[in-house]
C-alpha positions in Angstrom: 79.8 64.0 111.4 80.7 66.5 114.1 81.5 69.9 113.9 84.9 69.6 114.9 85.6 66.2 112.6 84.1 68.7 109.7 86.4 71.2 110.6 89.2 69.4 110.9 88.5 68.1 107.4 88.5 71.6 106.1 91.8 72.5 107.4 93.1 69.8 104.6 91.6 72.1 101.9 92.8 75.5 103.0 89.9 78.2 102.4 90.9 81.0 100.7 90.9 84.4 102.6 88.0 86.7 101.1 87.8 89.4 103.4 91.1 90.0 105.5 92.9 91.5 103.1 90.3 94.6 103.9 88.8 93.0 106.6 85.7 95.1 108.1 82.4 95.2 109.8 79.2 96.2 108.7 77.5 98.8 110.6 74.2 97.8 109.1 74.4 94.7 110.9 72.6 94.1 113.8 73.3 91.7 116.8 71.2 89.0 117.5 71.3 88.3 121.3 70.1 85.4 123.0 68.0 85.2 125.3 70.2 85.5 128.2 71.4 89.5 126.8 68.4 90.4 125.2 66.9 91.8 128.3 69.9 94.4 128.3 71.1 94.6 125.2 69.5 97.4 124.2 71.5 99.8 126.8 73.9 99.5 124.4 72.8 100.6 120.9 70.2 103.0 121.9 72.5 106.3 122.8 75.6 105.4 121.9 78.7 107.6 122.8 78.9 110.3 120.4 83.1 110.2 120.4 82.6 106.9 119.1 79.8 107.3 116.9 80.7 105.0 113.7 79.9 107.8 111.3 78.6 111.3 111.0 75.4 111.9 109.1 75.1 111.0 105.8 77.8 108.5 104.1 81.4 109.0 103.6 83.7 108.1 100.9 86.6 109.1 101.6 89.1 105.9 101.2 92.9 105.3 101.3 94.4 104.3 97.8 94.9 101.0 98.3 91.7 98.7 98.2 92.8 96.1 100.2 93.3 98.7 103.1 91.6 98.1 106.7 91.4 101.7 106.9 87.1 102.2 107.1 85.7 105.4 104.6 86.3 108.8 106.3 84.7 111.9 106.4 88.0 113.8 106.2 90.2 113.8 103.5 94.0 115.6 102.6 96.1 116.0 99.8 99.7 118.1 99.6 101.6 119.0 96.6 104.6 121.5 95.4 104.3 123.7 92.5 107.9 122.6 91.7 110.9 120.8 93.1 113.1 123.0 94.6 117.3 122.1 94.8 119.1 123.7 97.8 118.4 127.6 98.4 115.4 127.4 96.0 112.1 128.2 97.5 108.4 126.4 96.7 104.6 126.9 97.5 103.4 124.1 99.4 99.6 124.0 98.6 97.4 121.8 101.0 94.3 121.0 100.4 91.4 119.3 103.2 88.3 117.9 102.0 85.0 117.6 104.3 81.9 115.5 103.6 80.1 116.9 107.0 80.8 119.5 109.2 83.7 119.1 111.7 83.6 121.8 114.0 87.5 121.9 115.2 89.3 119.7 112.5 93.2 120.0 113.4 95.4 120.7 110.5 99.0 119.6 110.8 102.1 119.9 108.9 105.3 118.7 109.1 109.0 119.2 107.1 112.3 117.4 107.6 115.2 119.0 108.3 116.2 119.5 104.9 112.8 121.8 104.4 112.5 124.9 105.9 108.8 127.1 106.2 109.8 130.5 105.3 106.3 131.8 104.5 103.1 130.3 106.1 99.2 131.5 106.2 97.8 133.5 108.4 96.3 130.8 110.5 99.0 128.7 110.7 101.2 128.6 114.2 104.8 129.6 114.5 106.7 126.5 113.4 108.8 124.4 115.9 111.8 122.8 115.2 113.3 119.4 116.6 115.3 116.7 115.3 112.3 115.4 112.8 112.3 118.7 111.4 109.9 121.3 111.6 105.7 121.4 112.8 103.3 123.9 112.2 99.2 123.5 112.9 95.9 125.3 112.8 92.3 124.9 113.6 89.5 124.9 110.8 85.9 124.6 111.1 85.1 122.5 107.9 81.5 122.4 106.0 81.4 120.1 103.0 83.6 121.2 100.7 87.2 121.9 99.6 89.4 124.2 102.2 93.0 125.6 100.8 95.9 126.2 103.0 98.9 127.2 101.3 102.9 128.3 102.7 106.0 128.4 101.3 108.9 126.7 102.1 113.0 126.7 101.1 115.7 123.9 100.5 118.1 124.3 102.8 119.8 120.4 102.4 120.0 118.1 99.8 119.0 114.2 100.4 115.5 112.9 101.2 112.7 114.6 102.0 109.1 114.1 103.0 106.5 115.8 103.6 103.4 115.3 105.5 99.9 116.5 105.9 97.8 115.0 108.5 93.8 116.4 109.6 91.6 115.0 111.9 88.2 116.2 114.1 89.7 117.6 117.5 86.6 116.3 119.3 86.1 113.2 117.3 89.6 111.5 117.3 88.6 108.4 115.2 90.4 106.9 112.1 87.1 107.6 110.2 87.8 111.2 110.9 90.9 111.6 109.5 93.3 111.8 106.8 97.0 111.8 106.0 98.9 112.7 102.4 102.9 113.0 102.2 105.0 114.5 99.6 108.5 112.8 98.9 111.5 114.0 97.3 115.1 114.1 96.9 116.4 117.7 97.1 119.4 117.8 94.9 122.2 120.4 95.3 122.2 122.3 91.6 118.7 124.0 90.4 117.1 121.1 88.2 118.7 118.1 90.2 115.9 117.5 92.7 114.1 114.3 92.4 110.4 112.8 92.8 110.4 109.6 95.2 113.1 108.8 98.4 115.3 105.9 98.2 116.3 105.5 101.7 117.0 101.2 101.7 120.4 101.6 102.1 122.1 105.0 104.1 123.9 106.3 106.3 123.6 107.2 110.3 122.1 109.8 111.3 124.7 112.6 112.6 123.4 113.6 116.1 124.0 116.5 118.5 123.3 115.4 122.4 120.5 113.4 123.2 117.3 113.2 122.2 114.1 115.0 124.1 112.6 111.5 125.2 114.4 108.6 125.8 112.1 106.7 128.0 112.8 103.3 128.6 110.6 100.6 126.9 108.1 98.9 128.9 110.0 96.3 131.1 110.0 92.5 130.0 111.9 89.9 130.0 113.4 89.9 126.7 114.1 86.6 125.2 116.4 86.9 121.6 115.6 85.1 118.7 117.8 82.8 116.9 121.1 84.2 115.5 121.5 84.6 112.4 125.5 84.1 113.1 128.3 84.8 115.4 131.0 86.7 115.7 134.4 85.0 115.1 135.0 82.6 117.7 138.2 83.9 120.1 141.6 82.1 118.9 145.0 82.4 120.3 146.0 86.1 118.3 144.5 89.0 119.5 141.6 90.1 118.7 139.9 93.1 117.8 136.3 94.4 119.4 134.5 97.6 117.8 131.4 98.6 119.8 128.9 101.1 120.7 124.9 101.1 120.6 122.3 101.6 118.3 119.2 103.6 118.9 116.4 105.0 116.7 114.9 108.2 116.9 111.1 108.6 116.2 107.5 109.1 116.8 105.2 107.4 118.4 101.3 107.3 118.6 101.4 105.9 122.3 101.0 109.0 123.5 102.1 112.4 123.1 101.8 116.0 123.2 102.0 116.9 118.7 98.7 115.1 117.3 98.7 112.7 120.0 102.2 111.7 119.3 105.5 111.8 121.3 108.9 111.7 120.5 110.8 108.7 121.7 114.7 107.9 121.4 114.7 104.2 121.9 117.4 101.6 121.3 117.0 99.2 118.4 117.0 95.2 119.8 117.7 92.0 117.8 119.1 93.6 114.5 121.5 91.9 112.3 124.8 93.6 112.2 127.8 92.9 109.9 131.5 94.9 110.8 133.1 95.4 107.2 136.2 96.5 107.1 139.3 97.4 105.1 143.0 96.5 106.4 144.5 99.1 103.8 143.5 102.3 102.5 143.3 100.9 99.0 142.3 97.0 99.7 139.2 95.6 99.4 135.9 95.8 101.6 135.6 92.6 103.5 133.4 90.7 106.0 134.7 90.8 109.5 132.4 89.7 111.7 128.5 89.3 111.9 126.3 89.3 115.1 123.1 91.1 116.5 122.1 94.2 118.7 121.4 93.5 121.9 118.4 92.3 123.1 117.0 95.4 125.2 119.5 97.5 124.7 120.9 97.8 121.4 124.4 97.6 122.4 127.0 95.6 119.8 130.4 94.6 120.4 131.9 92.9 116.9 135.4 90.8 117.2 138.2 90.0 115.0 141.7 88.9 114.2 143.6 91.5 112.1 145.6 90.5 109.7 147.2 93.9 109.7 148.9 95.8 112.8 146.8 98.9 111.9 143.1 98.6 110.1 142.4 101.2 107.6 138.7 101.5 108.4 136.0 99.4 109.6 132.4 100.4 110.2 128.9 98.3 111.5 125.8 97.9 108.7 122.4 97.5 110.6 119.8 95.8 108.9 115.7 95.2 109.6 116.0 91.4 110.3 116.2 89.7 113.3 118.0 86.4 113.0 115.5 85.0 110.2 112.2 85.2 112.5 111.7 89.1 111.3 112.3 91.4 109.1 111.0 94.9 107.4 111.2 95.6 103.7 110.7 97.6 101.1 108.4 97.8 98.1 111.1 95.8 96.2 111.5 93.4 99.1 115.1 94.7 100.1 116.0 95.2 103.8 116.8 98.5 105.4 120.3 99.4 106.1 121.9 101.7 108.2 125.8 102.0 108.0 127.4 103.6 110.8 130.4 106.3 110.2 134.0 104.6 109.6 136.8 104.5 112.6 140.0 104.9 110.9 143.9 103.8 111.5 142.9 101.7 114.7 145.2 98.7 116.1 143.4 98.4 119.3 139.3 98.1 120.5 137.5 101.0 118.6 134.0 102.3 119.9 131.4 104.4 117.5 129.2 105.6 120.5 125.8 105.7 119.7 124.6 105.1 116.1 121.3 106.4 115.2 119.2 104.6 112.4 119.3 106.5 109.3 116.2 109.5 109.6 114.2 108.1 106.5 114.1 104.8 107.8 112.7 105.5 111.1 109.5 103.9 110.4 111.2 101.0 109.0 113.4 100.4 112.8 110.2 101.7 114.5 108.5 98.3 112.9 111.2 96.4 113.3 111.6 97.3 116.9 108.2 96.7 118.0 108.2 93.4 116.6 110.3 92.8 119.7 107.8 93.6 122.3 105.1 90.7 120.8 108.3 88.6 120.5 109.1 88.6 123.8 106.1 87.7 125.0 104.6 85.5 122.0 102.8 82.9 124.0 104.8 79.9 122.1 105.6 76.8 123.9 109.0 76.8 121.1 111.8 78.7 119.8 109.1 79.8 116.6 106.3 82.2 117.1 103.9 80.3 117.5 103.7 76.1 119.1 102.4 75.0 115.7 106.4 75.1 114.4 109.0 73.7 115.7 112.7 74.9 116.3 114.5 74.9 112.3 111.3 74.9 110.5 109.9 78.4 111.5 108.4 81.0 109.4 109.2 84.7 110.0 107.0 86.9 109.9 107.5 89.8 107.2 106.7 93.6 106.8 106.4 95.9 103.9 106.3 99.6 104.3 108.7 102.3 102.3 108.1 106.1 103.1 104.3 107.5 101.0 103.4 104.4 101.1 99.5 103.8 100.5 98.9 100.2 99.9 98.1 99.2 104.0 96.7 98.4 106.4 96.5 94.7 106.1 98.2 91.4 106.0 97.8 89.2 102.7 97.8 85.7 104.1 98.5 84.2 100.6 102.0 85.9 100.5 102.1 86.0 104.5 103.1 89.7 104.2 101.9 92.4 106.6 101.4 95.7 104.4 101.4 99.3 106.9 101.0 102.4 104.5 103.2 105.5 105.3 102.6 106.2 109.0 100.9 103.4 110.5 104.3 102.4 112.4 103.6 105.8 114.6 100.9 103.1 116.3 102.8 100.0 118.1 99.4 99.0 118.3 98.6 98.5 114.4 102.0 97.2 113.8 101.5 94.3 116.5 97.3 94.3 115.4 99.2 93.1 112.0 101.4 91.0 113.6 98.6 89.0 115.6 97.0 88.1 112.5 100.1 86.8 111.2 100.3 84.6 114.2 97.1 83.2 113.9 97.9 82.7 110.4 100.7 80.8 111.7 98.4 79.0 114.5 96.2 77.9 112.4 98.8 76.1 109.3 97.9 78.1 106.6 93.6 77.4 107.2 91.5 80.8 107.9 88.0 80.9 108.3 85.6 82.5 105.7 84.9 85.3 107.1 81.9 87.6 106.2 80.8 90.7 106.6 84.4 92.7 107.3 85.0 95.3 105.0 85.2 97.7 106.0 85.1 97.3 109.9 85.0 99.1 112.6 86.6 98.0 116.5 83.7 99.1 118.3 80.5 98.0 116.0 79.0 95.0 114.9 80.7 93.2 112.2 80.1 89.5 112.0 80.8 86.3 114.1 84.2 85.3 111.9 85.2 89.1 111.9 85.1 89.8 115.4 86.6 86.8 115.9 89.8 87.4 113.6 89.4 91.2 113.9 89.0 90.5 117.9 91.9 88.0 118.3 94.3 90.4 116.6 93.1 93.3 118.9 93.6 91.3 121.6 97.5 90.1 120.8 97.9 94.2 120.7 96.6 95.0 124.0 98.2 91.6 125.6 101.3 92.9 124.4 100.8 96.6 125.7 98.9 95.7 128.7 95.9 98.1 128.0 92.7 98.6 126.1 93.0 101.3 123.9 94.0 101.2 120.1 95.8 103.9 118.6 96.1 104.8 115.0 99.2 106.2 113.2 98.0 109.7 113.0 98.0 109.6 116.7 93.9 109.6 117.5 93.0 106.5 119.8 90.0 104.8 121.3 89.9 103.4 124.9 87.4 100.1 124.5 87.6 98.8 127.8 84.0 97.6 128.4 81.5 96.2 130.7 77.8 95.4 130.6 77.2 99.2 131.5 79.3 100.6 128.5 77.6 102.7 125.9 79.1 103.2 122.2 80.0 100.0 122.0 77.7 97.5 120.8 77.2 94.1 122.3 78.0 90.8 121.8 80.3 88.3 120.1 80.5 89.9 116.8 82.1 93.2 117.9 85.6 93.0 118.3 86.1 94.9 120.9 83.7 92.9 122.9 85.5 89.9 121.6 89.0 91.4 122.4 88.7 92.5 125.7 86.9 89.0 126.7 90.2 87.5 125.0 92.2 89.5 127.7 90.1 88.8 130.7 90.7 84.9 130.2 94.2 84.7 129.8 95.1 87.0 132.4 92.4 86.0 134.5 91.7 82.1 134.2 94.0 81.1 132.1 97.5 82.1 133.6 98.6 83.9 130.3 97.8 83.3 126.6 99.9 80.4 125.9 97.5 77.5 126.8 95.1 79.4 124.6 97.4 79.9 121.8 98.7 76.0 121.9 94.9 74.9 121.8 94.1 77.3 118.6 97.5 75.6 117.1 95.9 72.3 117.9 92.0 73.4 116.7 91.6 76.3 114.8 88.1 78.7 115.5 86.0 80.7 112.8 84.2 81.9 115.6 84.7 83.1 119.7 81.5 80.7 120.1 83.5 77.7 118.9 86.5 78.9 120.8 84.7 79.1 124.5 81.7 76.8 123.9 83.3 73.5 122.3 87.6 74.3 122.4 88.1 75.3 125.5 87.1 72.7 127.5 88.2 69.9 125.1 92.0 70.7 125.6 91.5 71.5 129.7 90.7 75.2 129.5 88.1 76.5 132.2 84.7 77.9 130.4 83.2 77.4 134.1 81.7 80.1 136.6 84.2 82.6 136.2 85.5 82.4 132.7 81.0 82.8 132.2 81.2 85.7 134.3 84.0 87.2 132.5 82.2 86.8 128.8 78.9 87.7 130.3 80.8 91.2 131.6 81.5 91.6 128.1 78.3 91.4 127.0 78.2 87.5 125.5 76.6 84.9 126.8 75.9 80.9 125.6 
């Protein structure tokens, strides 16, 4: 029986998913190269690049909460806590505390309150505080030996509603997830002394008031967006007049892509594809009802909701946003619920009505940050139908879903058995983990349900050897991030990042087909420069699913008419594989 026939035969039985749900790589693994590479192959692994050393001498321990986190051990750990809750015009002594397994010569300490916190007392070492519409930054530099360091300031209540804190430490010279750490502090500050809360519920809130514009409201990349389904329409036009209320609806937050506080920026963006309802009330004391339902729109978050009054005047109306676009996306919660953000009420209106600009709800930036993303890999998904991906067809498509709620420590992964991507508390700062999630959910969806078993990944690390199946997963995934970003670096949530664009000549990255960078960039390098674009490549995988990138170039890609001639050799052989 063939390899192929076998495989196929597998895909009948699914095989359950050992090692994505904290996949990894091994960095006691070492590549095997043929005998094609194995006259250079040591160039690579003999002085590798010290920024991208995989860990610092000596073993580190340091591990998220959640054990089915992709998150690899760090060196660098954080933790923040109050001494009490404070309720408005109460003060409390925020105590920080960074722990080092090896020395870290200039380890960047960085705090940050909402606006409802105030820092009216700080250490010594800590910088002035700036303010901006996230609240308020302060930072300082520590040389760290292994140990415990303590850091404490104090800080006032000057607003009641959620809050959150957050800690955030990483090596200044070493920015690399493995030497990091990030802790958060979340509470609702009540107005009376005693009424303050543990925990944030932020599901369901209002807009966010806003004074002029934002600091950054750059533009997207330019695509062609394409929506997704609706979920519904407005009220088709009949002969009464109707009604329109509109305005646009944007999302203020933080992004990893670059940026000037711990390699983030502040971006003012609008929010695409959302779900919108216009509820409304034709008398002061009647009931809430539906008036009309329809989505943001797509690029510019601009709404425009229709309806026929039944009244000469309406009482109030308003628009509720919510994290789902048509039924292809959607964020969540920890209990599964959708976030909402309802805009202010226009009152006593008889004609057109516009809110402006609505901004998302502060607390549930994240949240829209995810959702909004989502956009940019759906735009661009490489689907040959109206699903995302060619292995479903219009009416029968499966969304793809995404759990995250403010602290939250059980990520970074996506559980194929539920089909549920998991990012912990500030892994949508990085576009590039939340579409890294994504693509793994689109293989998922490529492949039917199968997945291959896949060794060796936990934990793993982009730029060292892992195993044939992880940097093939791990790699793919990679990939569908930099296709969608059009680059070759990753960044992670706290805002370090890690250029991996490679060539035979690159040191720090190790060789061969069971690296997944190697495997990633290779992935790029044929679609954009044999292929035409990835979705020739991502039809064949929804026809033949891979466990390895061997399988995929050696015996896929030229059974379903995809070049794996001269150039598409040259292009893996750059990277560092060869067949």
């Amino acid at each position: 029986m063939s390899r192929k026939r076998a495989l196929r035969r597998r895909i009948l039985k699914p095989v359950p998913l050992t090692a994505l749900a904290g996949v990894g790589a091994c960095l006691a693994v070492a590549v095997t190269p043929s005998t094609a590479t194995a006259a250079f192959a040591s160039a690579f692994t003999d002085k590798p690049n010290p920024a991208h050393a995989a860990a610092p001498n000596g073993p580190c321990t340091i591990r998220s909460a959640d054990k089915h986190g992709e998150a690899p051990p760090s060196c660098l750990g954080v933790t923040a806590s109050l001494d009490h809750l404070p309720a408005v015009g109460e003060q409390a002594t925020l105590t920080v505390r960074v722990k080092a397994q090896a020395d870290v010569k200039k380890a960047g300490l960085s705090l940050q309150l909402p606006p409802g916190l105030r820092i009216t007392g700080r250490d010594s070492g800590l910088a002035a505080p700036t303010t901006d519409d996230h609240g308020q930054r302060t930072s300082r530099e520590l040389a760290l030996s292994p140990g415990t360091r303590t850091v404490k300031l104090k800080v006032k209540a000057v607003a009641a509603g959620p809050a959150q804190i957050q800690a955030d430490v990483s090596d200044l010279d070493r920015p690399d997830p493995r030497r990091t750490g990030h802790d958060s502090v979340e509470l609702t500050v009540g107005a009376a002394k005693g009424s303050t809360n543990k925990g944030v519920s932020v599901t369901k809130a209002r807009a966010t008031k806003v004074h002029g514009r934002g600091p950054d409201q750059r533009a997207p990349r330019k695509v062609t967006p394409k929506a997704p389904p609706r979920a519904s329409a407005a009220p088709a036009p009949t002969a009464r007049a109707q009604v329109c209320v509109n305005g646009t609806f944007r999302n203020r937050f933080q992004s990893a892509e670059g940026g000037i506080w711990n390699g983030k920026a502040n971006r003012d963006e609008p929010v695409s594809n959302s779900n919108v309802t216009l509820w409304g009330k034709a008398a002061a004391n009647g009931a809430t009802q539906k008036l009309a339902t329809g989505m943001t729109g797509n690029g510019d978050g601009r709404f425009n909701l229709c309806y026929t009054p039944t009244t000469s005047t309406t009482a109030a109306a308003w628009v509720e946003f919510r994290t789902q676009a048509g039924r292809m996306w959607s964020v969540i919660d920890r209990n599964g619920g959708q976030y909402a953000t309802s805009s202010y009420a226009v009152t006593n209106f008889s004609g057109n009505a516009g809110l402006g600009t609505v901004y998302a709800n502060a607390g549930q930036s994240r949240a829209w940050h995810t959702f909004d993303t989502l956009n940019k890999l759906w735009w661009n998904r490489g689907a040959t139908t109206d699903c995302w991906a060619s292995s479903e067809q219009a009416g029968r498509c499966t969304p793809i879903t995404v759990q995250w709620y403010p602290g939250s420590t059980d990520g970074t992964y996506w559980n194929p058995g539920e089909d549920r991507i998991h990012l912990a508390d500030n892994d949508p700062d990085s576009e590039h983990t939340t579409v890294h999630e994504a693509g793994h959910a689109l293989q998922g969806k490529l492949y039917k349900g199968w997945w291959p078993r896949v060794t060796n990944c936990s934990p793993h690390y982009v730029d060292r050897t892992s195993s044939a199946s992880c940097a093939w997963t791990e790699g793919y995934a990679n990939a569908v991030a930099f296709h969608t970003f059009g680059d070759t670096t990753y960044y992670w949530g706290n805002g370090s990042s890690l250029n991996l664009a490679n060539d035979r000549s690159t040191r720090g990255i190790d060789p061969g087909d069971a690296c997944e960078a190697r495997v990633a960039t290779t992935l790029v390098d044929l679609w954009s420069q044999v292929d035409g674009g990835w979705t020739k490549s991502n039809t064949m995988m929804s026809q033949d699913p891979q466990s390895t990138f061997r399988e995929y170039f050696v015996t896929d890609r030229p059974a379903h008419g995809l070049d794996n001639g001269a150039k598409a050799r040259d292009i893996i052989w750059n990277h560092t594989i060869w067949y």
